[in-house]
C-alpha positions, 0 to 999 in steps of 0.5 A: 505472468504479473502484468501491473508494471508499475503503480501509483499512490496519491499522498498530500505528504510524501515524507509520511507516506513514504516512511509508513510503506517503508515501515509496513512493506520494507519497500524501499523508498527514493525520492525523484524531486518534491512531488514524486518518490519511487517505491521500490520491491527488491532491485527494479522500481515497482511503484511510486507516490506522487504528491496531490492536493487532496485524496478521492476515492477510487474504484480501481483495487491493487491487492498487494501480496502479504504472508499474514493479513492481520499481523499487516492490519495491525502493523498498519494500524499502528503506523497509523492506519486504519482497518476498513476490512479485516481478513476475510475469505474468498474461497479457493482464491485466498484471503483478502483484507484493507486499510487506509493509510493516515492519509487516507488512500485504501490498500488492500491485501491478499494471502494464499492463508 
């Protein structure tokens, strides 16, 4: 069972970042008023951005499920994000990679392959 019921992603523009995680993910997006808007995963809500003044770094990690790593990176990339870790292995667990996006929050991927 997936127990992350809902997350949260910090943009000092919500109109870009919502148009570069619809691009990227084909998450479809739903704006509630100025400083908040609804990432959505197929039919229920799954995340949504907020708007904030400034962009900190943060330890906690959400890796979010792709079938290609690089074909994402490079799709991120050309949004305008930027790969801060390629593809890499984790052993029996899968594969793993990251970006930032072009406001700068880091996300993070997983694949089976």
């Amino acid at each position: 069972m997936r127990t992350i019921a809902h997350f949260e992603i910090p943009s000092t523009d919500l109109k870009r970042s919502a148009a570069f995680y619809e691009a990227l993910f084909g998450w479809r997006i739903e704006p509630l008023d100025d400083n908040y808007t609804m990432l959505l995963m197929g039919e229920d809500e799954s995340g949504g951005l907020y708007r904030t003044e400034t962009i900190k770094p943060s330890m906690l990690a959400l890796y979010f499920t792709v079938e290609d790593i690089p074909a994402t990176l490079e799709k991120a990339v050309a949004l305008g994000g930027v790969v801060i870790d390629p593809k890499r292995s984790i052993g029996e667990h899968g594969y793993i990679g990251a970006f930032r996006d072009p406001l700068g929050v880091r996300i993070d991927l997983w694949s089976k392959s």
